[in-house]
C-alpha positions as CSV (number, residue, x, y, z in Angstrom):
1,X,-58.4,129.5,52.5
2,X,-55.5,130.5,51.6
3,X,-53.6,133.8,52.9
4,X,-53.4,136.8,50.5
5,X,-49.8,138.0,50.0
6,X,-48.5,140.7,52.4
7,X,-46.9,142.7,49.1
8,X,-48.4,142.9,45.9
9,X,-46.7,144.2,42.9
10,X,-48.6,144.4,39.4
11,X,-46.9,145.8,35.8
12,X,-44.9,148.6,38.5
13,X,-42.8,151.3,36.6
14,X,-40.9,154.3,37.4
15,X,-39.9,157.0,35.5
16,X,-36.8,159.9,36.8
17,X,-37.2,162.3,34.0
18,X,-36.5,160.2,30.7
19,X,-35.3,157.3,33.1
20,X,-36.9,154.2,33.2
21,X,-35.4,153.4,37.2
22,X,-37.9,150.2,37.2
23,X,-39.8,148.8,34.3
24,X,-42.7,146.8,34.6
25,X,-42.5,144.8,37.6
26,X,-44.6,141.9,38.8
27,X,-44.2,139.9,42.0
28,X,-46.0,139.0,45.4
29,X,-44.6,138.1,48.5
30,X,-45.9,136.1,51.1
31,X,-45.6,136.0,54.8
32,X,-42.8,135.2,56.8
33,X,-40.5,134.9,53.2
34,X,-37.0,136.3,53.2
35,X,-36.6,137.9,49.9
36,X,-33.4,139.1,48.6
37,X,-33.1,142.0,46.2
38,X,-30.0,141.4,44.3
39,X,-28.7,142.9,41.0
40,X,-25.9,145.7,40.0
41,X,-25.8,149.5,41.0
42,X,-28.5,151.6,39.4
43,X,-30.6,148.1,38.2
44,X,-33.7,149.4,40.5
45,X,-33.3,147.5,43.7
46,X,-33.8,150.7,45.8
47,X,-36.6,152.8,43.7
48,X,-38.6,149.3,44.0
49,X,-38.3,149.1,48.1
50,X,-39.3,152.9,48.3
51,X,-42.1,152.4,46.1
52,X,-43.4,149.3,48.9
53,X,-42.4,151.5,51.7
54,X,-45.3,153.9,50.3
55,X,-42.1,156.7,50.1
56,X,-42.6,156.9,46.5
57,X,-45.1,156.6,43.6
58,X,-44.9,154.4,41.1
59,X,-45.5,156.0,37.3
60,X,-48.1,153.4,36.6
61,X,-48.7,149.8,37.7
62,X,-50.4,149.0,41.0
63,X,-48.2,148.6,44.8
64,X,-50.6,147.4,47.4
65,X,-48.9,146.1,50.6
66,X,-51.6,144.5,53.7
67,X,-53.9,144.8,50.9
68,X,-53.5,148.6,50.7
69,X,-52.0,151.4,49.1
70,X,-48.6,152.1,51.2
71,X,-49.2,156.0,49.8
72,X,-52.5,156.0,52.0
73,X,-51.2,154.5,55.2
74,X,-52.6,155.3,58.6
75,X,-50.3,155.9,61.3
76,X,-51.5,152.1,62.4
77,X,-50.7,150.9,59.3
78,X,-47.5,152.4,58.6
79,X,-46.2,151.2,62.2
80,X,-46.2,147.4,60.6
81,X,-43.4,148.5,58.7
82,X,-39.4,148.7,59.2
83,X,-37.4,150.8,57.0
84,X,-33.7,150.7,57.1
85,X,-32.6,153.4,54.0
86,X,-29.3,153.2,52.4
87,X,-28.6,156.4,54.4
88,X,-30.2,156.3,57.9
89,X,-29.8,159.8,59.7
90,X,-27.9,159.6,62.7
91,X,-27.1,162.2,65.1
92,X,-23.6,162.3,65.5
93,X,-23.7,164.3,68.6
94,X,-25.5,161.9,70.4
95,X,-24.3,158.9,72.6
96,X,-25.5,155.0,70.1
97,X,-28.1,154.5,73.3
98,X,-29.8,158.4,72.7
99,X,-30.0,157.7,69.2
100,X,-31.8,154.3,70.0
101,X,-34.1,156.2,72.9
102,X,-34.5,158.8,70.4
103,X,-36.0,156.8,67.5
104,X,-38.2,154.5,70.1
105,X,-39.7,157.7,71.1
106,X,-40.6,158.4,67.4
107,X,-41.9,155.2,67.1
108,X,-44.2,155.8,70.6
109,X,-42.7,153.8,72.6
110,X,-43.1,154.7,76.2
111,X,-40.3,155.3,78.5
112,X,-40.2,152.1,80.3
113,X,-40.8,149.7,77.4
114,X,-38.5,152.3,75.3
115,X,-35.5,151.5,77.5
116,X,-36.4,147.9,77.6
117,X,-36.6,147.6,73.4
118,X,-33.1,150.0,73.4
119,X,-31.5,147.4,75.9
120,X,-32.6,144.4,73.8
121,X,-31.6,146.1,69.6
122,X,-28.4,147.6,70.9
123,X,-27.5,143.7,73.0
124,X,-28.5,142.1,69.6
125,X,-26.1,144.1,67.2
126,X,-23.5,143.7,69.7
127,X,-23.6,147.9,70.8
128,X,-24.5,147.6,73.9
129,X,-20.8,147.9,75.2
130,X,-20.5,151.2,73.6
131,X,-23.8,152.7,74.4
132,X,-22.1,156.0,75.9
133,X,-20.2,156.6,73.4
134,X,-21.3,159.3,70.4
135,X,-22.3,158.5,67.3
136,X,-19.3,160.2,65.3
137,X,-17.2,158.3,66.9
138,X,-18.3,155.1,65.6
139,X,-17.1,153.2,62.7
140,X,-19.1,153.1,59.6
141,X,-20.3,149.3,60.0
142,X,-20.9,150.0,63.4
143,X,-23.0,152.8,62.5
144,X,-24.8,150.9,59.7
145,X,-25.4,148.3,63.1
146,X,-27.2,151.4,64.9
147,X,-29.3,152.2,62.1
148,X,-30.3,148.1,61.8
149,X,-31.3,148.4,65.7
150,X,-33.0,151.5,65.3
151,X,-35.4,150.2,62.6
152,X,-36.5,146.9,64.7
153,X,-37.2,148.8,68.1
154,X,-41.3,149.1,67.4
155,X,-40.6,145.4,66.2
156,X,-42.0,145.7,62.9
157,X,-44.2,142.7,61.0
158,X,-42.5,143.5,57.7
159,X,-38.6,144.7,57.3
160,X,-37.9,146.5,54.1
161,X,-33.6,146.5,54.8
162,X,-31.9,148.5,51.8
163,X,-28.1,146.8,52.1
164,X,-28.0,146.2,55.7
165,X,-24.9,144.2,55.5
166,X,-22.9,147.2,54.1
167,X,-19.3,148.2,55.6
168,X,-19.7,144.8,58.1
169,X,-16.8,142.5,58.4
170,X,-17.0,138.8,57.0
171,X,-18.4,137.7,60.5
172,X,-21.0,140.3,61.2
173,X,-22.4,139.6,57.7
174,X,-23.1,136.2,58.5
175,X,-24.4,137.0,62.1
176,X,-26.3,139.7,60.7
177,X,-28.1,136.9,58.3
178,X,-28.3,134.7,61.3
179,X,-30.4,138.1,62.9
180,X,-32.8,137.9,59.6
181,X,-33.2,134.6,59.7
182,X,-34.2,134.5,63.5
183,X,-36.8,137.3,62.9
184,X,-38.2,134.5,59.6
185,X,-38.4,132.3,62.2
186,X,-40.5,134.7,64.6
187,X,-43.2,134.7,61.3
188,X,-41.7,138.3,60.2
189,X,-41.5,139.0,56.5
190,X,-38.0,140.3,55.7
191,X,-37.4,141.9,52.2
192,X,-33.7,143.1,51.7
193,X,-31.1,144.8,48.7
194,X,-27.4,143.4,49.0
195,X,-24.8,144.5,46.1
196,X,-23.1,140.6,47.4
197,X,-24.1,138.1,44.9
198,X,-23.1,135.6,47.6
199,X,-25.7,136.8,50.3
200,X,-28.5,135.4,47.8
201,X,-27.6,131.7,49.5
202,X,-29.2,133.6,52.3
203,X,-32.9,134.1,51.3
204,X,-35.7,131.7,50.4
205,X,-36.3,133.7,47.3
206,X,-34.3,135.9,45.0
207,X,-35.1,138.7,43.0
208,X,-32.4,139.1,40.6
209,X,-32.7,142.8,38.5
210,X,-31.0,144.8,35.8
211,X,-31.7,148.0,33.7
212,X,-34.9,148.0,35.9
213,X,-36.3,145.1,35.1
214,X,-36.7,141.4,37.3
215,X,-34.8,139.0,35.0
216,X,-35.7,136.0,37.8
217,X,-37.6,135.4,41.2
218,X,-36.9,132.0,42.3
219,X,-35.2,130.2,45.2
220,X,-31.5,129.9,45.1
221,X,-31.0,126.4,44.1
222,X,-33.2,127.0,41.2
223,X,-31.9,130.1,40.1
224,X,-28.7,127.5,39.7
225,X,-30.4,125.2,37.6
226,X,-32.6,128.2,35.4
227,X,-28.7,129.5,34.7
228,X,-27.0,126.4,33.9
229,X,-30.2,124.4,32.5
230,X,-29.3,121.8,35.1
231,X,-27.0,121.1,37.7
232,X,-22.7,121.1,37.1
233,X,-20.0,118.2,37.5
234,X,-16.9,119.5,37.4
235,X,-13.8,117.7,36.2
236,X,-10.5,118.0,36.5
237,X,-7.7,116.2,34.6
238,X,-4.1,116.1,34.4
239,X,-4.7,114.0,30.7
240,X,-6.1,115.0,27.3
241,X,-8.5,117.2,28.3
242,X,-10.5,116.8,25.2
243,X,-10.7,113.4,25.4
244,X,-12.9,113.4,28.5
245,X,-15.4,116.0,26.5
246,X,-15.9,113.8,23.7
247,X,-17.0,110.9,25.8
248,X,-19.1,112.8,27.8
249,X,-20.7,114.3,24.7
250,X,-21.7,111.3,23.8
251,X,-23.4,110.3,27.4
252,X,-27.3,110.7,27.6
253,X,-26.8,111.9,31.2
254,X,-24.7,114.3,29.9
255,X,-26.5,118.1,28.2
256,X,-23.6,120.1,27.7
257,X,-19.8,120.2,28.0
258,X,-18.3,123.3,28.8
259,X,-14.5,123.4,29.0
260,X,-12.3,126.1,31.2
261,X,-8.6,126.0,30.8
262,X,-6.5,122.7,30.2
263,X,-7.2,120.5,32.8
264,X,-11.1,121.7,33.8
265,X,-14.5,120.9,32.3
266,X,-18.5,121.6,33.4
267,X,-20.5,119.0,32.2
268,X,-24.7,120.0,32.5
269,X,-26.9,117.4,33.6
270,X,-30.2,116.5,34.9
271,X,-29.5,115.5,38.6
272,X,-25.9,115.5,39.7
273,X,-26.5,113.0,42.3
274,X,-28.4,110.3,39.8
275,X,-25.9,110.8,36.8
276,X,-22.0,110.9,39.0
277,X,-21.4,107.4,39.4
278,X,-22.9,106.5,36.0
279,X,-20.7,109.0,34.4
280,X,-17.4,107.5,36.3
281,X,-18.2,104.1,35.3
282,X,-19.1,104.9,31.9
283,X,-15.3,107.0,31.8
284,X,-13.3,104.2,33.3
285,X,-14.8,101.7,30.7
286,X,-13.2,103.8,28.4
287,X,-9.6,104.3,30.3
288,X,-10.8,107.7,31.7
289,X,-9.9,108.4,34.9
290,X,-10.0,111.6,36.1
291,X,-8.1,113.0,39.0
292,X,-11.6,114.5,40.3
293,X,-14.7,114.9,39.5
294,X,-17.3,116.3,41.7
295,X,-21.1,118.2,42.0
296,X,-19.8,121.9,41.5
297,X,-22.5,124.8,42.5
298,X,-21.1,127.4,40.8
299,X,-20.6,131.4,42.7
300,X,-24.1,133.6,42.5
301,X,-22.1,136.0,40.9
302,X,-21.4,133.1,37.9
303,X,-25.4,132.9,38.3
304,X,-26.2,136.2,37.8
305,X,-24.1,137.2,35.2
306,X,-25.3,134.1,32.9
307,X,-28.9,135.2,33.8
308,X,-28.3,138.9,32.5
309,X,-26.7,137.5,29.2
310,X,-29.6,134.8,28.8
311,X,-31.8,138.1,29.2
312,X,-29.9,140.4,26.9
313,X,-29.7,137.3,24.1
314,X,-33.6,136.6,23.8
315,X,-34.6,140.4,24.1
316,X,-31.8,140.7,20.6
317,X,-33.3,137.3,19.3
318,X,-35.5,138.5,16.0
């Protein structure tokens, strides 16, 4: 029998005033999934993880998370769950390890299993060296770290992390996704905002918003393909540029030509791996060789912006 999802969202809006923050959202999510929650400032992404967290209402439209209302959560209930906000409180007078002790105590842990869970968060985000020293004094991605190890301390079955990667070098971005991904791996569901289009190559699933509304909610790779109808070759020539779009026009591999700049083409097709070598042979029967061509997966934020515009174009269409 299968299991029922662990979040439930039916027809959700939510209304600021004459606002429309999120408008009409629909999506379940199972366990142990890492969603991502991706889409521009102001498109919803926040409103919609307070409304699961049960630390807002939505305007209409049903929120049920464990099969229940997160409004009416027991204490019991409510400890399943690991909230990282956009702006954790800290308390800049205290050391990073009595911030930690302090929030484990709010959480219930007792003393000897608190120290053990502060030990093993701070070790983790790599604060264990500077345990002593006081909140204030840390930098802004190392306070953003704190918060992270604060919210895992009761370890939680489901993370709701609202841009946990913010103000964190290159490298602790990806080891902070290397931390998510270990927690997946545990059987933890992880749902998590980034403004980084590129973080989306994290997640199983992606939740791409704007103006409040889910535009797609697909894996990664097929978020590709839904933008581009297909996957991209990408060509680039030193020749007649135009004379390598008319012949692959005329391919049946071949959907779509798109041309950038002199020497650089996108051609759309089915399966990049079946069509390559058919398209080179069928280019060097005609004297067309070009100086490369090669599967291209194009940058999220490429993705996302094409899936906004493919949005925006049918909602105009009469």
């Amino acid at each position: 029998m299968p299991q029922e999802p662990i979040v439930v969202l039916d027809a959700v809006s939510r209304r600021f005033g004459d606002t429309d923050a999120v408008r009409g959202v629909s999506l379940t999510i199972d366990e142990g999934q890492l969603i991502g929650f991706v889409g521009p400032s102001g498109c919803g992404k926040t409103t919609t993880i307070r409304m699961m967290c049960g630390i807002l209402a939505p305007s209409s439209g049903l929120v049920r998370v464990f099969g229940h209302d997160p409004l009416l959560f027991t204490s019991q209930e409510q400890a399943r769950i690991g909230y990282l906000p956009q702006h954790f409180l800290l308390y800049p007078s205290l050391s990073v390890e009595s911030n930690a002790s302090f929030m484990a105590g709010l959480y219930g842990l007792g003393l000897r299993n608190r120290r053990q869970r502060v030990h093993e968060a701070l070790e983790m985000v790599e604060l264990w060296d500077v345990r002593k020293k006081q909140a204030a004094n840390l930098s802004g991605g190392m306070q953003r770290r704190l918060a992270l190890a604060a919210t895992l301390l009761h370890k939680p079955q489901l993370l709701f992390l609202d841009e946990p990667t913010t103000g964190q070098d290159p490298i602790l971005r990806r080891k902070i996704w290397g931390w998510l991904r270990s927690f997946q791996n545990q059987g933890r569901t992880i749902v998590v905002t980034t403004h980084y289009a590129g973080d989306a190559e994290q997640c199983g699933h992606v939740v791409l918003m704007d103006a409040g509304r889910v535009i797609a909610f697909d894996p990664p790779a097929a978020l590709r393909r839904r933008a581009y109808n297909g996957d991209l070759l990408e060509l680039i020539t030193h020749r007649d540029i135009y004379a390598y779009l008319r012949a692959l026009e005329k391919m049946r591999s071949v959907r779509a030509v798109e041309v950038r700049g002199k020497e650089r083409l996108f051609a759309i097709v089915d399966d990049a791996g079946a069509s390559l070598s058919e398209i080179v042979a069928e280019l060097r029967a005609q004297d067309l060789v070009p100086d490369s061509l090669r599967e291209f997966q194009p940058p999220f934020d490429d993705v996302f912006e094409r899936l906004i515009r493919q949005q925006e174009r049918r909602e105009q269409a009469p």
